[in-house]
C-alpha positions as a LaTeX table, in Angstrom:
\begin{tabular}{lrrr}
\hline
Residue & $x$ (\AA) & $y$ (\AA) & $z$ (\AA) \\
\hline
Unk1 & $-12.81$ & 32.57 & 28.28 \\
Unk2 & $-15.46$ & 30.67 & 26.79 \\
Unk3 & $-14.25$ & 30.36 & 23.61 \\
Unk4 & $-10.76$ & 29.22 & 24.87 \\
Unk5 & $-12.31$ & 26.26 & 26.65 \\
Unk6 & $-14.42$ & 25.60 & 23.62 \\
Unk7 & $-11.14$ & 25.62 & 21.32 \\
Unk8 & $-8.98$ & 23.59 & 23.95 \\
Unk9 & $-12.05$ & 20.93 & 23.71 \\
Unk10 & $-12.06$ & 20.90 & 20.06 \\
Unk11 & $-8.63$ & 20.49 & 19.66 \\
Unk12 & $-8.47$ & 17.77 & 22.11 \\
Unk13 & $-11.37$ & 15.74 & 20.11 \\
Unk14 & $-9.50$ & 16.02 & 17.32 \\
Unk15 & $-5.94$ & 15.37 & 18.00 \\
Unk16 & $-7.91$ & 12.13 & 19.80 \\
Unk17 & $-9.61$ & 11.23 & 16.78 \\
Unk18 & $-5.99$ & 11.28 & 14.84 \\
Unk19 & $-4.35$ & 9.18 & 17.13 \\
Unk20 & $-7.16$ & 6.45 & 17.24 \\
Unk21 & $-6.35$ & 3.42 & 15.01 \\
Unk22 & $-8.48$ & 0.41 & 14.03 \\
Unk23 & $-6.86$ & $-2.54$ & 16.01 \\
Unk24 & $-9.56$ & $-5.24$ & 15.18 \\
Unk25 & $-8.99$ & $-4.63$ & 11.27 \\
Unk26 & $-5.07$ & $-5.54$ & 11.99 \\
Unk27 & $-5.70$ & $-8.29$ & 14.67 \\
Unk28 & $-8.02$ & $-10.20$ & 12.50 \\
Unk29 & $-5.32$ & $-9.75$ & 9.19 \\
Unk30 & $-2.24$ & $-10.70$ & 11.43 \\
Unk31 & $-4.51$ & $-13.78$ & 12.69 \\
Unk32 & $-5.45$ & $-14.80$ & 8.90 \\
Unk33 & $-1.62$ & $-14.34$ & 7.89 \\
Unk34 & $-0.59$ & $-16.94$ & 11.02 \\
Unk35 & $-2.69$ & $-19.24$ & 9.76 \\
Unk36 & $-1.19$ & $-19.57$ & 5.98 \\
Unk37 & 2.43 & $-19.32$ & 6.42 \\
Unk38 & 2.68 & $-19.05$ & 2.44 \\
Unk39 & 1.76 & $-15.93$ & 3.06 \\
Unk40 & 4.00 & $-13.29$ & 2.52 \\
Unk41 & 3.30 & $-9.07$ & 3.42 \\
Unk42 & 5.04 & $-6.05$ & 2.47 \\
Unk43 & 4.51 & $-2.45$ & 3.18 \\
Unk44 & 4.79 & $-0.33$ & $-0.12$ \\
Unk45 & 5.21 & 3.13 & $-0.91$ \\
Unk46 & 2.62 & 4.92 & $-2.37$ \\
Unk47 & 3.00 & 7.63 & $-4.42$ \\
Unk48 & 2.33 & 10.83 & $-2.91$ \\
Unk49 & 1.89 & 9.79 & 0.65 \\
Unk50 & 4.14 & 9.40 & 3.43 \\
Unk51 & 1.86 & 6.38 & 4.91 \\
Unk52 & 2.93 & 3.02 & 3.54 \\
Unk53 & 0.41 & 0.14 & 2.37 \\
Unk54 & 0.41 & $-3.45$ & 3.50 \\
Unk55 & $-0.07$ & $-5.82$ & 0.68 \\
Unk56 & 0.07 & $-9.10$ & 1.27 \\
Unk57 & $-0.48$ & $-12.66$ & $-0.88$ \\
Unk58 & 0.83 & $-15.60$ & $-1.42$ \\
Unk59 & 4.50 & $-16.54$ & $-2.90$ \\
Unk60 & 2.82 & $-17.87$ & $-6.03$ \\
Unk61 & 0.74 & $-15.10$ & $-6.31$ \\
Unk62 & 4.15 & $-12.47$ & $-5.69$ \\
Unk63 & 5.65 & $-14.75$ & $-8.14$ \\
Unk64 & 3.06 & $-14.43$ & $-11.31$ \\
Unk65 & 3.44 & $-10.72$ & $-10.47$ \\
Unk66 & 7.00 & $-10.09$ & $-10.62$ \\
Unk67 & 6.56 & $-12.61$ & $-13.92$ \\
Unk68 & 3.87 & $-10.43$ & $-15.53$ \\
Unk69 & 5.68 & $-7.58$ & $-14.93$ \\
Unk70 & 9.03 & $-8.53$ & $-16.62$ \\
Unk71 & 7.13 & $-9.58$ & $-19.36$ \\
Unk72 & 4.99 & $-6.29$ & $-19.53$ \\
Unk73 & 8.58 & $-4.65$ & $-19.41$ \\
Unk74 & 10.53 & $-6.32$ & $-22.29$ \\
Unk75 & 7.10 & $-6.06$ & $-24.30$ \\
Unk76 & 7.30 & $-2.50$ & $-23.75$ \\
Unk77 & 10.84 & $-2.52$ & $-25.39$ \\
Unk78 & 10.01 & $-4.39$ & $-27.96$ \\
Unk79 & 7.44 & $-1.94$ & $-29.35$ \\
Unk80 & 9.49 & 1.32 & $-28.36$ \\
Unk81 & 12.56 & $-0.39$ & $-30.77$ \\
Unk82 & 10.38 & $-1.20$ & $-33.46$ \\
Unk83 & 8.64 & 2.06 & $-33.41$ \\
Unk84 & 12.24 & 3.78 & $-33.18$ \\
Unk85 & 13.24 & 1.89 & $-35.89$ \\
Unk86 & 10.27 & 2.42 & $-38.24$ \\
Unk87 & 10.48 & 6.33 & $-37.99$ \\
Unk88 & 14.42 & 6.41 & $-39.06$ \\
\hline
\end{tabular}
């Protein structure tokens, strides 16, 4: 009988734990995020997780990302059809 308190206890405590969340850390982002309306957040997939990130920065900032990323991209082609080309 012991025991099956002691287990009903521990799995209490930690089903608790799980469900506890850190509400100051997301008050005081939400309040930063009011105050510069250029601000723009997103939640994004990570790779194998099923939780989603928030990522958020400014619509410049987004901007010289999607920018440096197309570039990145047709760079990458760029090499792959000279290398394809230099091996035939």
């Amino acid at each position: 009988m012991k025991y099956v308190i002691s287990g009903a206890f521990l799995a209490g405590l930690m089903l608790s734990g799980c469900a506890s969340t850190d509400d100051s850390k997301t008050a005081a982002t939400d309040s930063s995020n009011q105050k510069n309306d250029n601000m723009v957040c997103e939640y994004i997939r990570v790779t194998g997780s099923n939780l989603k990130k928030k990522i958020c920065m400014t619509r410049e900032e987004r901007e010289r990302q999607r920018e440096a990323a197309r570039n990145e991209m047709e760079e990458l082609g760029k090499r792959m059809a000279l290398d394809t080309a230099t091996r035939n």
